[in-house]
Structures are given as C-alpha cells and as structure tokens.
N, C-alpha and C positions, 0 to 999 in steps of 0.2 A: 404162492405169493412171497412166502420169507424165504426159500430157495431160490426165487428169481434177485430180491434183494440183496443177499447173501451175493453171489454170484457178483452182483454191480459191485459189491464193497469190493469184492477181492481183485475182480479186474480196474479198480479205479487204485488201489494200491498197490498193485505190479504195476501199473502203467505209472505213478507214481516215483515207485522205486526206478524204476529204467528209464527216465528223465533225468533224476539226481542221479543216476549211474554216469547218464552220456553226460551230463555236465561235468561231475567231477572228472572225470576221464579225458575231456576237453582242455579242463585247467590244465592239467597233470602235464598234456602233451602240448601245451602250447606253447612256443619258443620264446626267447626271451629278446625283447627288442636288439639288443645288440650283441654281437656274437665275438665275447673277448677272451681267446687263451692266457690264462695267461701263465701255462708252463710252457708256451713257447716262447713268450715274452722273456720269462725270468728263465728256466733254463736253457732253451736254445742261444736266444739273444744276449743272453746274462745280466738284461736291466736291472738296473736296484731299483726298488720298490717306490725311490723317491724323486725318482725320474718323471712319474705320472701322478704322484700322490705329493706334491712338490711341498705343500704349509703344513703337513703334518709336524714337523717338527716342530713349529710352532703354537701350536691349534691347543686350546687350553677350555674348549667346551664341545661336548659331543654333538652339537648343533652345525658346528660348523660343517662345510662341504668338502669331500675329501674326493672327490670323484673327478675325474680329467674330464672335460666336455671335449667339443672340436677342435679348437684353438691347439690342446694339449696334443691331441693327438696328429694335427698336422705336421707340427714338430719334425715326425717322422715320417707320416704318412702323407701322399698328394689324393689333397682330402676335395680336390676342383674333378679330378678322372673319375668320371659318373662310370664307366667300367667296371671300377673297383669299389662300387656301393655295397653291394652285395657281402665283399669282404667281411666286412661289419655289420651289415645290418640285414636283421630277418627281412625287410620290409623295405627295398629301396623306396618304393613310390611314396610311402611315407615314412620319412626317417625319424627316427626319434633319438633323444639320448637317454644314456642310463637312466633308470629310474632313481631319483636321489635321498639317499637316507638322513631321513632326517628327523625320526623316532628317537633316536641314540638317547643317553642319558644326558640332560645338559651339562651336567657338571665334569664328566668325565674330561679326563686331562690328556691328551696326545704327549704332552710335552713334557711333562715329569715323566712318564715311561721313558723317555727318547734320553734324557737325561742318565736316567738309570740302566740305561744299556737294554733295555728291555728288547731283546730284535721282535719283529713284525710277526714271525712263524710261530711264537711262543704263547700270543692270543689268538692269533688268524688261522691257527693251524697249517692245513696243508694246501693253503689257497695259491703255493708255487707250484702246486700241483697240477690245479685246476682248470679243466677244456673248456670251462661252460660258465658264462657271469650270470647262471640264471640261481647261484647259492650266493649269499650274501656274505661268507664265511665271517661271522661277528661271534665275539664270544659270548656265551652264556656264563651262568651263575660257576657252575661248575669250574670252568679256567680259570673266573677270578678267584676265587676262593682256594686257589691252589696256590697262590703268591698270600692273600690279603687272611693268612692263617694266624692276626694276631701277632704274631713274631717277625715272619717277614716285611710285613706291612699290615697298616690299621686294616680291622675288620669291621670298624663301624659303619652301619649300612648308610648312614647320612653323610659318609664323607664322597659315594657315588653319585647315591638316591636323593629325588630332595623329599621323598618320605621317612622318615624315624624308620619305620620297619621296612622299606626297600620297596622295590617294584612288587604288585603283587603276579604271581604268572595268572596264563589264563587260564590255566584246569580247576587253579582255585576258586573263581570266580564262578563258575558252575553251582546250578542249585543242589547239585547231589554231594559236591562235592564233601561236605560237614559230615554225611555218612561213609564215602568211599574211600576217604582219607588215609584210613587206621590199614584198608586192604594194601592201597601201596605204601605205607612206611613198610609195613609188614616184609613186603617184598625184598628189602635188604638192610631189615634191621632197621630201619629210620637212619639212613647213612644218609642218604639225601634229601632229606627232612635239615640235617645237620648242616648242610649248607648254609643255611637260614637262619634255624630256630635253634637254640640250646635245649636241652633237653627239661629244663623246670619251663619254658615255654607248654609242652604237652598240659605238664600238670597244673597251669591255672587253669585249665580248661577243666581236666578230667578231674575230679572231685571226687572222692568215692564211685558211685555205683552209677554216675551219668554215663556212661558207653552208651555208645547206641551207634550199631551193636554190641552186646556186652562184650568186652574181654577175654572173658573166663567162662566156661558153661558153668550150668546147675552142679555143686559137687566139688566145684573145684577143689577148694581148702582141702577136702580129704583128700584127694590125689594128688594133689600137685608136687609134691616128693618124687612122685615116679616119675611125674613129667619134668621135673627137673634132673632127676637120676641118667632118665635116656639122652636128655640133651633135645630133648623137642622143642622145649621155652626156654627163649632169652627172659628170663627176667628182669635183668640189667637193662632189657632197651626199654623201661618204667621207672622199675625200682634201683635207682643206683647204686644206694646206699645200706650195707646190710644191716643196718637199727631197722628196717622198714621190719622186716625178719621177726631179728629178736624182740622188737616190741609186742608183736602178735604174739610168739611163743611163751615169751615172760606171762604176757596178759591171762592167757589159755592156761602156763603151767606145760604146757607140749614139751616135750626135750626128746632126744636120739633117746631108742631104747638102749644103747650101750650104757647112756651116763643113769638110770636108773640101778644097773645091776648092783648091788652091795659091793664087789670087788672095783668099783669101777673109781674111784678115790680112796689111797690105803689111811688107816685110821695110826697106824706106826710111826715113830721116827725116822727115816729113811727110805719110806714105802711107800712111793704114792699109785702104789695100784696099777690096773690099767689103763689109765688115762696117762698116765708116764711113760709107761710102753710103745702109744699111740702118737704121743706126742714126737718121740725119738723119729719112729716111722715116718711121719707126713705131719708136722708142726702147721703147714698151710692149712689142710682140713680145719684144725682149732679155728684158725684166723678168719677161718669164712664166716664165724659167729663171733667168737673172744678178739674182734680187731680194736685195737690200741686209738684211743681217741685222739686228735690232737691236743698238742699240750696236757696230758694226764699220765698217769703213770701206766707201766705195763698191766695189761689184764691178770698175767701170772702173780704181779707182787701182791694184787688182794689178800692170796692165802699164801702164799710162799713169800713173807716179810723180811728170810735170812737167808 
C-alpha cells in the first residue's frame, strides 16, 4: 500500500514538473505581438531614433509613452494594404500594438539626458542592433550607476526612485533571500551589492556573530593569517579599516612573531634593529598595521621624536 502511494506521489510530481516545463517553454517561444527591426530601421534605413520616439526629448517622467502606435508608423508605412499585416504583426487577424511600458520610474527625466548630450545607445545599449522587440532593452541599476558615480552625476537613490532606498529588485523580495544573500555578494566581492549599498550598509545589519550562515567557521581566529597569507579572504569586502585588526591584536597582545625577537627594535643610538631593515625593504607591510590616522601625526614619530 505505501509503495503504491509512493508511486502516486512520484508520478503526480513528474506530471507536475512536465506541465510547468511545457508552459515555460510556451512562454519562452511565444512571439511577440509585433515584429519590429529595428537594426534595419536604424542601420539599413539610417533613421534616428527620434523619428519614431518623436517627445522624448521632451518627456520629463518615466510614465510617459514613448512607443510609436499606427499613426507613427504610417508615416512610412501603407498601414490600409491588409497584405502587408503580416509585416509587423505576429497575428494579423488580431492586431495588437506594442505592449506599452509604463512600469518605468516616474521620476526619471528623458530630457535632462537629451540635454546632456547623453546619446540613446549609451542607456539602451545595443537596441540598433536589435531583430526582435520582444527585449525591452531599458536600462538596469548597473548602466546607471556607471554615469550617477557621485562625481559624474548625483547618486542619490531619491533623485530616480521615489523610495529613499531605490527600487527594491525582485530576488530580494524572496523569503530566502536574508539567507542567500551573503552567497552571491560572495560571488564578486559585493561589487554588485555596491551598486546600491555602501559598504557600513552590511554592517548595521551584521553585528558581531549574527551571520546566518556564519562567516567564518569554528577556528577561525587561529587560522585566519594563513587564509589571509594565501589570499583566499577578502577581508576588506567586511573589514575596511585596519583598527578592526589592530584592535583585536592590541586586546589579545598577538603581534608578528618577528616584532617579539630581542633584535627586533635596537636599544642603541643609531640602531634600530630589524625593524629598520624591514622597514627600508617594504615600508607598506608596516602600514598595513602602523597606518597614520587622519589628522595625527606619523606612527614612526611616537618613538623616533628626532
């Protein structure tokens, strides 16, 4: 009887799975109402972009409609020759037009870019490229952030978003996401974390020993010199600051076993040991602990006053 059972569960959840197969796979291949090149448009035909996209330059909220309907495209096209339905559209017998975006951000400004010389290919990418209007080619987080660097232009997420902290995406929104988080920063350093979040954003969260998953395994503090030696941990993409360091080691008393040797600061006038030696060779090494605070004096003048 729980082998027949068994059996039901498995074949209800292939059958299951190979339902959401054939639908996604439906999606995937299903064409997009209207069938618009437009690197024949732009480079065979060599239109500019504002031929069909006509109030961009004016358009001072992401709301607005930026998309040609019929009207637009008769212009060109003899849009009464049922012949030529087909042209354009998946579907003559029911024609549709574009699907029209109107998700965008409100606030975003067409027209301070157009202003700024900003050409179309530099957010849109390579949508002069493009055979097929079934990509929406809009920019993500990523292309703006490549202008709105603070320098080039504000990178305040409110002068887009009309949220303080910006659009949230939607992997965030996921229940697991709080846990899986930490795996993809992981994956390039929190480079695209940085998009977003500054890096003291992490650490209101992370407090001490709240990870979940921890961090560091069992152990770490004793090893993590080696793992820092081999170059396996970024430390930095946490710890930025090297007091995080010397705090602990001050606290503990831990120091490089070089600086315990007797010879290692000379007790002479004009001999300051091996640490003098060392310092001649690689003065960076010192700095990665002895670095100079702002505003205070050199870490060398503590003991070296002449």
């Amino acid at each position: 009887m729980k082998k027949t059972a068994l059996n039901l569960l498995s074949v209800s959840i292939a059958a299951t799975a190979l339902f959401c197969a054939v639908l996604l796979g439906s999606a995937m291949l299903e064409k997009p109402e209207v069938k618009f090149p437009h690197a024949y448009h732009v480079e065979d035909m060599g239109m500019e972009c504002e031929i069909c996209h006509a109030e961009v330059a004016q358009s001072r909220s992401g709301l607005d409609d930026h998309l040609p309907g019929k009207d637009g495209c008769a212009e060109c096209h003899d849009v009464e020759d049922t012949d030529l339905c087909t042209q354009c559209h998946s579907n003559p017998d029911e024609p549709r037009s574009f699907a029209r975006i109107m998700s965008y951000s409100p606030k975003f400004n067409h027209a301070v870019h157009v202003e700024k010389e900003v050409s179309c290919a530099h957010c849109h990418g390579a949508v002069a490229k493009s055979d097929s209007s079934a990509t929406e080619h809009l920019p993500g987080m990523e292309a703006c952030m490549g202008c709105h660097d603070g320098m080039q232009a504000q990178k305040d997420c409110i002068l887009c978003h009309e949220n303080s902290r910006g659009k949230i995406p939607a992997d965030h929104v996921s229940s697991l996401w709080r846990r899986q988080h930490g795996d993809d920063a992981s994956l390039d350093n929190g480079q695209s974390c940085t998009l977003c979040h500054a890096r003291n954003d992490c650490q209101e969260c992370h407090q001490g020993d709240n990870l979940l998953p921890r961090a560091h395994p069992p152990g770490f503090q004793f090893k993590h010199a080696i793992e820092i030696r081999t170059g396996r941990t970024e430390c930095s993409a946490c710890h930025e600051q090297s007091s995080f360091c010397i705090e602990c080691h001050t606290e503990r008393n831990v120091y490089p076993l070089s600086h315990q040797r007797a010879s290692w600061a000379g007790t002479l006038p004009g001999n300051g040991g091996r640490h003098a030696v060392q310092a001649r060779i690689n003065i960076e090494l010192c700095s990665a602990c002895h670095s100079d605070e702002p505003d205070s004096d050199p870490v060398c003048a503590a003991c070296h006053e002449n």
